[in-house]
N, C-alpha and C positions, 0 to 999 in steps of 0.2 A: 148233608152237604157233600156235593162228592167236587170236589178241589181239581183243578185242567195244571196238568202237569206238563209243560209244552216241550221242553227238548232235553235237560237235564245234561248228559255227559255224549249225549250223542254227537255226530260230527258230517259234514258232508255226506261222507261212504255211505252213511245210514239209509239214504237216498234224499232223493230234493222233496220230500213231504213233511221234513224235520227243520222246524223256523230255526236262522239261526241268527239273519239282523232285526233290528229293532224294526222294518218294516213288514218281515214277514211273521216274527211276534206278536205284532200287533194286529195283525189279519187274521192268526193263528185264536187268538183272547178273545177275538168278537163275542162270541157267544158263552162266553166263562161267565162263571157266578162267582168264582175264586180261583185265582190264578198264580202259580210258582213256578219262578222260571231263571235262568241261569243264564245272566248275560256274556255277551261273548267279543271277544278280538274280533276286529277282521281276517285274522286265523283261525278263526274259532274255537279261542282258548278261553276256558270262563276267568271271569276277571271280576275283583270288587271295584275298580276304578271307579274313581265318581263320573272319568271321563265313556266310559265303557255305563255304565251302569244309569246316567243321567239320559241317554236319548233313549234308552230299552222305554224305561216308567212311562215316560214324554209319550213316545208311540203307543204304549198302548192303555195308557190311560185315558188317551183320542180317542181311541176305540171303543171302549168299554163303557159300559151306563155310571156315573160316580159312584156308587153305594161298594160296586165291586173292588175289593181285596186285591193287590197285587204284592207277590211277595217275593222272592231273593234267595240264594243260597249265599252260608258263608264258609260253605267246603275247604277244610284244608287243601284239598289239592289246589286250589285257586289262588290260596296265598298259605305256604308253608308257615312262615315265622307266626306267632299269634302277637305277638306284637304288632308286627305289622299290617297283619289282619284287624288290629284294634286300632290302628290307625288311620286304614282302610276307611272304615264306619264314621270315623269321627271329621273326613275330610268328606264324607258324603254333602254334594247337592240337595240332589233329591232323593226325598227317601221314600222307600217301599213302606207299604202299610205294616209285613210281617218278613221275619228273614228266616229260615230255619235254621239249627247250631246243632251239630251233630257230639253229644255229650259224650261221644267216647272220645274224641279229637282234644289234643293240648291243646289249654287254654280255653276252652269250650266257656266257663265262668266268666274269664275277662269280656269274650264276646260277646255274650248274652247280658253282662251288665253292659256294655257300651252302647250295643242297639236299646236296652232300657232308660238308661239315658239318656238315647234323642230319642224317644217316646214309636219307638219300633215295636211292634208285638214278635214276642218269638217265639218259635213252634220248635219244641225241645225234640231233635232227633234223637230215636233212639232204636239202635242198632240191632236186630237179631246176630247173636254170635261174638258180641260183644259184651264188654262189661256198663253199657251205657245206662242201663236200668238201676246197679246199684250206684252207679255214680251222682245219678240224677236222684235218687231217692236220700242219698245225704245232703244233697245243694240246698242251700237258703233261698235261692231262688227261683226253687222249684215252683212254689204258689203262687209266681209272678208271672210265669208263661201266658202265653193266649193258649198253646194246647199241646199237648204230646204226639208228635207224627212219630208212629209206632211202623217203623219200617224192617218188613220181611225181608233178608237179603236170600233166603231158601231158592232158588230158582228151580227146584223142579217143582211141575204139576201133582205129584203123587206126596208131597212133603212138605208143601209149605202150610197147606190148613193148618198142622200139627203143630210148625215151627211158630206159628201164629200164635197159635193156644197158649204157649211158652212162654212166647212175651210177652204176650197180656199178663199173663200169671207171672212171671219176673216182676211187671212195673205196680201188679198191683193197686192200690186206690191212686198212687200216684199225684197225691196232691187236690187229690179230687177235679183233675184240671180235666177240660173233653180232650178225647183220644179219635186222634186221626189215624185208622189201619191200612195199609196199603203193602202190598208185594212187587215182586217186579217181573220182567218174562216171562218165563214158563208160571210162576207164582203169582200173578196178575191178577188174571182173572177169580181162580178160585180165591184167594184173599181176598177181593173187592166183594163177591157173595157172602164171603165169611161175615166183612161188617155189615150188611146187607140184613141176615140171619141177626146180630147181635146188636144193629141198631145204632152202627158207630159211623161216624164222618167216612168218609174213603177220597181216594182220588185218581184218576187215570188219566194216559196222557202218552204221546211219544218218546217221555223219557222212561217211563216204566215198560211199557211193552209196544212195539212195533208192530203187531200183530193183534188181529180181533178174534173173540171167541173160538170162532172154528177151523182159527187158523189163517187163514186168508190176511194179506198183506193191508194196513189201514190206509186207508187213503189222506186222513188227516189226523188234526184232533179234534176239528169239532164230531169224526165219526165216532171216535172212540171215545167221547164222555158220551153221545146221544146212547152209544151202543151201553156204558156204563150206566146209564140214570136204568136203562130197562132192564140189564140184570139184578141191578140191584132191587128195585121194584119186585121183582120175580122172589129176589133171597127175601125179602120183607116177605111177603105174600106165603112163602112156603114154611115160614120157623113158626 
């Protein structure tokens, strides 16, 4: 499975190929098989509002064949307090099929039992360079997750395979939950081959890297998951 990652933390400046309302979201997911994405202000601030958060799903669950997955961030930076990030959830409309919960973040537990509660799957982030690995490996609700998005924050080309290897071997059997691996920028690509070679989820997208293979600037995201299903084919084919 490789997961369409559409805008993430990115912002205008990034250029106009980075969805950031729910209409170009949704034009963005046409062709997803699984979709995460970070809705946004008309400023384009991420936001958990249900008011911010209810027309993203709307649009682009329009879009998308039903069976596909659409899922959420519940990034501290979106909402500092976890209280009120737990409040966030519970005042939700509409809800996402999955949200991710980044386990090294306070309150990371409240969150992830709250989306458990209104029957959310959530995808346990966990952090290279952080402690989110041992955090997550004492949680009770580790075996509860839909799956572990094992995210490389490494950005260089020459060091994130490594930093990759790392966390996998940090998280271990992990609950025996599936492991989603991904990197970001300069770490992207190689990362996305690495699970490719090891046979694990991945996912690519405007909010991980801006830029395809060889460099050359993306023109969307449906180019850069087409460009993703072929590397990764390629890393299958070579291990």
């Amino acid at each position: 499975m490789i997961q369409a990652c559409l805008n993430g933390a990115r912002a205008a400046d990034d250029g106009a190929v980075v969805p950031l309302s729910p209409q170009a979201l949704a034009a963005s997911a046409a062709e997803a098989t699984d979709v995460h994405v970070h809705p946004k202000t008309p400023c384009g601030q991420d936001s958990l509002s249900p008011r911010v958060l209810a027309p993203a799903l709307k649009a682009i669950r329009a879009r998308v064949p039903v069976p596909v997955p659409v899922g959420v961030t519940t990034g501290a930076w979106a909402e500092p307090d976890p209280e009120a990030r737990v409040a966030r959830i519970r005042s939700w409309t509409v809800l996402p099929d999955h949200a991710s919960v980044n386990w090294h973040e306070p309150g990371a537990e409240k969150v992830a039992a709250a989306l458990l509660e209104r029957g959310v799957g959530v995808e346990a982030g966990i952090w290279s360079g952080t402690d989110g690995a041992a955090r997550f490996a004492a949680s009770p609700l580790g075996p509860r997750v839909l799956r572990v998005l094992a995210e490389v924050t490494d950005t260089a080309a020459a060091t994130a395979v490594q930093s990759a290897r790392a966390l996998l071997a940090d998280l271990g059997p992990a609950f025996a939950r599936p492991v989603l691996l991904h990197g970001e920028d300069g770490g992207a690509w190689p990362v996305l081959r690495l699970a490719g070679r090891l046979g694990l989820a991945t996912r690519i997208g405007l909010e991980d890297t801006l830029l395809l293979p060889d460099g050359a600037r993306a023109g969307s995201n449906a180019q850069l998951v087409a460009t993703g299903l072929v590397q990764y084919g390629r890393a299958q084919r070579s291990s």
